[in-house]
C-alpha positions in Angstrom: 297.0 129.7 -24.8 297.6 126.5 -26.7 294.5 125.0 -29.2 294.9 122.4 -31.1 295.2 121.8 -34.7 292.3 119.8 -35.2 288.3 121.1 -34.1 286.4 118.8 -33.4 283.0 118.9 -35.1 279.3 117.3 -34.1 278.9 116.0 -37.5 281.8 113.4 -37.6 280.1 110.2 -37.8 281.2 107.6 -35.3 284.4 106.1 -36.6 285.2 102.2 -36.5 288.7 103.2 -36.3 288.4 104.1 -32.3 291.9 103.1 -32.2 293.9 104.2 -35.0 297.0 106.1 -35.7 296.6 109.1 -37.7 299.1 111.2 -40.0 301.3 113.3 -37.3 301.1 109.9 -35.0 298.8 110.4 -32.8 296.3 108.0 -31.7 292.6 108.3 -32.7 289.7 107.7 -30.1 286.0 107.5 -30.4 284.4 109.2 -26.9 280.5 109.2 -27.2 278.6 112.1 -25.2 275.4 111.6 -23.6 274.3 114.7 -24.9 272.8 115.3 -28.5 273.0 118.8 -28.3 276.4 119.0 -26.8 275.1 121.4 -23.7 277.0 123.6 -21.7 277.7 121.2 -19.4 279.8 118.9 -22.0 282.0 121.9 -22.6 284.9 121.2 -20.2 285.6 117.4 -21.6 283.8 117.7 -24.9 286.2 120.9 -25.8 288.5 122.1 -23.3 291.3 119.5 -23.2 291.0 119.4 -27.3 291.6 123.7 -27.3 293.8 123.6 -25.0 296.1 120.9 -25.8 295.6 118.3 -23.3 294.8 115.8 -25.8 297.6 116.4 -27.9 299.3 115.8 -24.3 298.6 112.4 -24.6 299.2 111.5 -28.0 295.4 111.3 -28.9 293.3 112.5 -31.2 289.4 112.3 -29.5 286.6 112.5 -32.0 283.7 113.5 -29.8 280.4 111.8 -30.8 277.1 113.4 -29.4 274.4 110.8 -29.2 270.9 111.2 -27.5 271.3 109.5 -24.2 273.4 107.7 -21.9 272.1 104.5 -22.6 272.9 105.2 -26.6 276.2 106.2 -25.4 276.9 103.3 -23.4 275.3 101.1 -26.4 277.8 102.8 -28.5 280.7 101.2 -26.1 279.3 98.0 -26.5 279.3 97.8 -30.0 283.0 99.4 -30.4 281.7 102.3 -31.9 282.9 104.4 -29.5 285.8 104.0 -27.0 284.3 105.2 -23.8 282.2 107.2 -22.7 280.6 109.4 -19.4 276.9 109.2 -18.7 274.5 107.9 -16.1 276.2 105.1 -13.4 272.9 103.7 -13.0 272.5 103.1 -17.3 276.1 102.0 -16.9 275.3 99.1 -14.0 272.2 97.4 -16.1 274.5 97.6 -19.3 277.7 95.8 -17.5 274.9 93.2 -16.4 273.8 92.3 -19.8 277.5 92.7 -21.4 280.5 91.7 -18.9 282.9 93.5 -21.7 282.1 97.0 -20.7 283.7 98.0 -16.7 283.2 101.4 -15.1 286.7 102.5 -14.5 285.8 105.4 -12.2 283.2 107.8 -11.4 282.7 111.6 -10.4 281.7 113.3 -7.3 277.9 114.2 -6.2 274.2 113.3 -7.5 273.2 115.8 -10.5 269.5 115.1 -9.3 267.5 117.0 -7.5 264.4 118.1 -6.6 263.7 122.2 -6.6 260.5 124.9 -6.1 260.5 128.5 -5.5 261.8 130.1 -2.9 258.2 132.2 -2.0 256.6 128.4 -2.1 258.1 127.5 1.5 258.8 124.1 0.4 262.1 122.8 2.0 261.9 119.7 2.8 260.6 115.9 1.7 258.0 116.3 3.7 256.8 119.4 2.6 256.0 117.9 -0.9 252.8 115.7 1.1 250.0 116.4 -0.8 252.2 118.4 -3.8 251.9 117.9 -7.3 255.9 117.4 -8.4 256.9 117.8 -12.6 259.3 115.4 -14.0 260.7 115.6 -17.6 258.8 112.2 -18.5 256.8 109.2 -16.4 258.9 106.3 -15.2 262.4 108.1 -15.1 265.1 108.3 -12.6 263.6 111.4 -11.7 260.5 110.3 -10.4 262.0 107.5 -9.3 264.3 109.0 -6.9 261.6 111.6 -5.7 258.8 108.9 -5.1 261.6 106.7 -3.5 263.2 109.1 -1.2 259.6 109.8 0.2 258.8 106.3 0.5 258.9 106.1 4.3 257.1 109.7 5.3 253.8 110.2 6.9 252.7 110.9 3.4 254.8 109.9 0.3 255.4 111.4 -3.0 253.2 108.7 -5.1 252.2 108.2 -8.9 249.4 110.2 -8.7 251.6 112.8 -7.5 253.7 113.4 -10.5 253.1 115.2 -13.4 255.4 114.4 -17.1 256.0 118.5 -17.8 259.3 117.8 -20.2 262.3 120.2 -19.6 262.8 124.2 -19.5 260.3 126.4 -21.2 257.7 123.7 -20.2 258.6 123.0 -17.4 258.6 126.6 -16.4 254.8 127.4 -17.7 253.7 124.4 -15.4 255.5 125.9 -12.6 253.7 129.2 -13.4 250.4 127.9 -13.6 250.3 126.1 -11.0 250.0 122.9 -12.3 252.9 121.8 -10.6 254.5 122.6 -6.9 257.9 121.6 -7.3 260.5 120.4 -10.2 262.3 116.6 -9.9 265.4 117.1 -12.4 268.8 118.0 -13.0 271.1 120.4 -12.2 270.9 122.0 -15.4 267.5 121.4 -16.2 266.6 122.5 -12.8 268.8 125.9 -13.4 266.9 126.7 -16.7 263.6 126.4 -15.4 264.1 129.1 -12.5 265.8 131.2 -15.1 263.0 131.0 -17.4 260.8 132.2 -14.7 263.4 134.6 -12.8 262.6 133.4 -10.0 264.4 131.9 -6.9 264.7 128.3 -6.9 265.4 126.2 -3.7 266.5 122.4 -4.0 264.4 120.2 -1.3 265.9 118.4 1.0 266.5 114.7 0.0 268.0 111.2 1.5 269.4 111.3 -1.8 271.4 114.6 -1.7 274.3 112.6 -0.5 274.6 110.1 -3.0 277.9 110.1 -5.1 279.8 108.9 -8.0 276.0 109.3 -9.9 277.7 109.5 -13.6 280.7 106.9 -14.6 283.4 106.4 -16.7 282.7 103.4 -19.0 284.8 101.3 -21.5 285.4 98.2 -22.6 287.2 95.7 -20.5 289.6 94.6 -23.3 290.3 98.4 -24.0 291.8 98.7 -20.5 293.7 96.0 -20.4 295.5 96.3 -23.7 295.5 100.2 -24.3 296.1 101.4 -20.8 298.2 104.0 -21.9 295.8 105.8 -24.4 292.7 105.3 -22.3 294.6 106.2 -19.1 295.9 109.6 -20.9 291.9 110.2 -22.2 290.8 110.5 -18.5 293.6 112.3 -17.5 292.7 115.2 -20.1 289.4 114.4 -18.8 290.0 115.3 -15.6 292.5 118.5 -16.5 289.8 119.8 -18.7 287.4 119.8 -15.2 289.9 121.6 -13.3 290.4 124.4 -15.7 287.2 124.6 -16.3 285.3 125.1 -12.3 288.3 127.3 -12.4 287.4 129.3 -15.5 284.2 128.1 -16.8 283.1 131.2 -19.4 286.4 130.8 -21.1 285.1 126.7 -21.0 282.0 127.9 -22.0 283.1 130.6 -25.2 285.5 127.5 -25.9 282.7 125.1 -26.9 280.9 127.9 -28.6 283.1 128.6 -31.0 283.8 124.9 -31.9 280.1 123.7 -31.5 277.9 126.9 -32.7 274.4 125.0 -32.4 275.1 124.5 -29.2 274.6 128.2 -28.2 271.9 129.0 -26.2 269.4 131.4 -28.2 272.0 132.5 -30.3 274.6 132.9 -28.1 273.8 136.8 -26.6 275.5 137.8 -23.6 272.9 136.9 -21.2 272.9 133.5 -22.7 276.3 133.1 -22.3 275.6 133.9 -18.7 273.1 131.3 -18.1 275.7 128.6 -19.7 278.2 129.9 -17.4 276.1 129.4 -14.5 274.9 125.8 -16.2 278.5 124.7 -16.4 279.6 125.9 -13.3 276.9 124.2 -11.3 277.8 121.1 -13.1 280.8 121.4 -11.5 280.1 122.5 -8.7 278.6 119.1 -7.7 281.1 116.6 -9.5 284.4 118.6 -10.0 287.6 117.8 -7.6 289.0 114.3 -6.2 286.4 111.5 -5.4 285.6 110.8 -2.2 288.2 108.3 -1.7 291.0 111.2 -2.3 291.7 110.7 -6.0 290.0 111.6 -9.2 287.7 109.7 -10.4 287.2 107.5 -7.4 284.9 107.5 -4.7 284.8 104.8 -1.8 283.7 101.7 -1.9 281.0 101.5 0.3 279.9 105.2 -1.2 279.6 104.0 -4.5 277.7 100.9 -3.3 275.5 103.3 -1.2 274.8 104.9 -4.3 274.2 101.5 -6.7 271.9 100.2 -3.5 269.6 103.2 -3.2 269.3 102.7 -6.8 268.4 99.0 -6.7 265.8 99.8 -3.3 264.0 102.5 -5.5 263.3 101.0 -8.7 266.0 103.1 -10.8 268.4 99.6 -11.8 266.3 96.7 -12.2 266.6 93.4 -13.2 270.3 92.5 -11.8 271.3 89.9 -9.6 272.9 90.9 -6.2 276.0 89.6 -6.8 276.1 91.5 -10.1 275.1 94.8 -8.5 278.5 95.1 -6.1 281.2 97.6 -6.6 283.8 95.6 -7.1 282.0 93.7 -9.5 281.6 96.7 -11.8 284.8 98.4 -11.9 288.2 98.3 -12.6 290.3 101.0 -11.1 293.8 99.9 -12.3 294.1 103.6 -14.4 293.0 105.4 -11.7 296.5 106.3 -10.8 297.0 107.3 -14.2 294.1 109.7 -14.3 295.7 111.3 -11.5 299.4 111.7 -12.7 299.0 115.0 -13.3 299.7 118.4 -11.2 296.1 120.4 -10.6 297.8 123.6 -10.2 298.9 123.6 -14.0 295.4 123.5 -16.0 294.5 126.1 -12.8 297.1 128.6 -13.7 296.4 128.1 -17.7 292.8 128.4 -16.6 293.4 132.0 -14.8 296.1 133.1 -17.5 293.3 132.3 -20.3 292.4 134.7 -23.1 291.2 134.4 -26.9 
């Protein structure tokens, strides 16, 4: 097993030196995570290519930078305090409307967001939620936007007055439990903690969303790409090493992060907790791991990503944006895409199997 010299730590403030060299010549990056509390499900890019080597790889030295949101994240792009970032293609689309500089420069497979009850409730369907009371995290949110949207054109729609704000896990679970609620519109993580809390079953409704893809994106600035094509093309291909290994291996992903990010331990870090991050990471991955849909990682078809950006636009989730401005090729720039994939899969899979502390 290789690890790196340097650990990262959650307390490093955002540098403005996102492109420097440092003392043993390697090159120093700023990559924001959407994710304050650095989750489980950061742990196979927030940690994994840095203990295992894969940013050393490169020649880079990635200083990981939690903030609370996508949109912060993003924001943190903008204003070159970070180098790029992952989070939500749907912040990522209004953001490259109001500031041209900033390009997605690929995306990952499948829609984290879905809608879930328990398995003894019988609901299945879209159409089973008529007349249901569905929780969502908070009012107005992609969550409740894609649940109210995908029921649009039933008999009898998921409406306003149909959704309750319940927050996330422990909450959410005690509105399950009482009955305030009939069903859950989240993530897949938030989703996974809620049925965990309640050991219970939980079943994801069907959806017109289900198929959706390339739902989170890469994001940097366009003047990054085009004069640093080698450092940010070697940051996504660490990226996307550090996914492999980890669906492959994702409690070694998981004990990984834990020992360089302690608060982000669930409950103090027990065995069952470490379980239920396991299961948390792997189902991140389970969902956007592998090649895009268009064969390569980080890249999904056109006209699947524009599926994607469209449903958005029809329900209310990216608003504001002028057609023209809310096209693929518009928004991206794959030119590194070949460089994210320059790299043989079976080598972060057989470090992944061989793994030990």
């Amino acid at each position: 097993m290789r690890r790196a010299c340097a650990l990262l730590t959650a307390a490093a403030t955002l540098a403005a030196a996102t492109a420097c060299g440092t003392g043993d010549g390697r090159t120093e990056l700023t990559f924001a995570v959407a994710d304050q509390t650095l989750s489980a499900a950061t742990a196979s890019y927030a940690t994994v290519p840095e203990t295992m080597g894969y940013f050393a790889d490169e020649g880079l030295k990635v200083e990981m930078q939690p903030v609370k949101n996508a949109v912060a994240a993003i924001q943190a792009v903008a204003n070159e305090r970070a180098t790029c970032t992952y989070g939500s293609t749907a912040n990522a689309v209004t953001a490259i409307g109001q500031d041209p500089g900033l390009v997605i420069v690929g995306t990952v497979n499948g829609n984290i967001f879905r809608t879930v009850a328990p398995a003894a409730s019988g609901l299945r369907t879209a159409a089973d939620l008529a007349g249901r009371t569905v929780g969502v995290n908070v009012r107005g949110g992609i969550n409740e936007l894609l649940v109210t949207g995908a029921t649009r054109s039933l008999p009898r729609p998921v409406g306003a007055d149909d959704i309750l704000a319940v927050g996330y896990g422990a909450q959410a679970a005690q509105a399950l439990q009482r009955g305030d609620i009939d069903a859950y519109s989240g993530y897949d993580s938030s989703n996974l903690i809620v049925g965990e809390l309640l050991g219970r079953e939980m079943v994801e409704i069907e959806s017109r969303t289900d198929g959706l893809t390339g739902t989170s994106a890469l994001v940097c600035r366009k003047r990054d790409v085009q004069e640093r094509p080698e450092a940010i093309g070697g940051l996504f291909r660490a990226f996307f090493k550090g996914m492999v290994f980890s669906q492959e291996n994702p409690r070694a992903a998981i004990e990984m992060h834990w020992e360089h990010f302690p608060a982000s331990k669930l409950a103090g870090g027990k065995d069952t907790d470490l379980a239920t991050a396991t299961k948390i990471l792997a189902k991140r991955l389970e969902i956007s791991g592998g090649p895009g849909s268009a064969g390569e990682y980080g890249l999904q078809k056109d006209e699947d990503l524009q599926k994607t950006i469209d449903t958005y636009v029809e329900y209310g989730v990216i608003t504001d944006i002028e057609p023209e401005a809310a096209n693929v090729r518009a928004l991206t720039d794959y030119s590194l895409v070949p460089a994210f994939n320059d790299f043989d899969p079976a080598e972060p899979l057989r470090e992944a199997r061989e793994w030990s502390k």
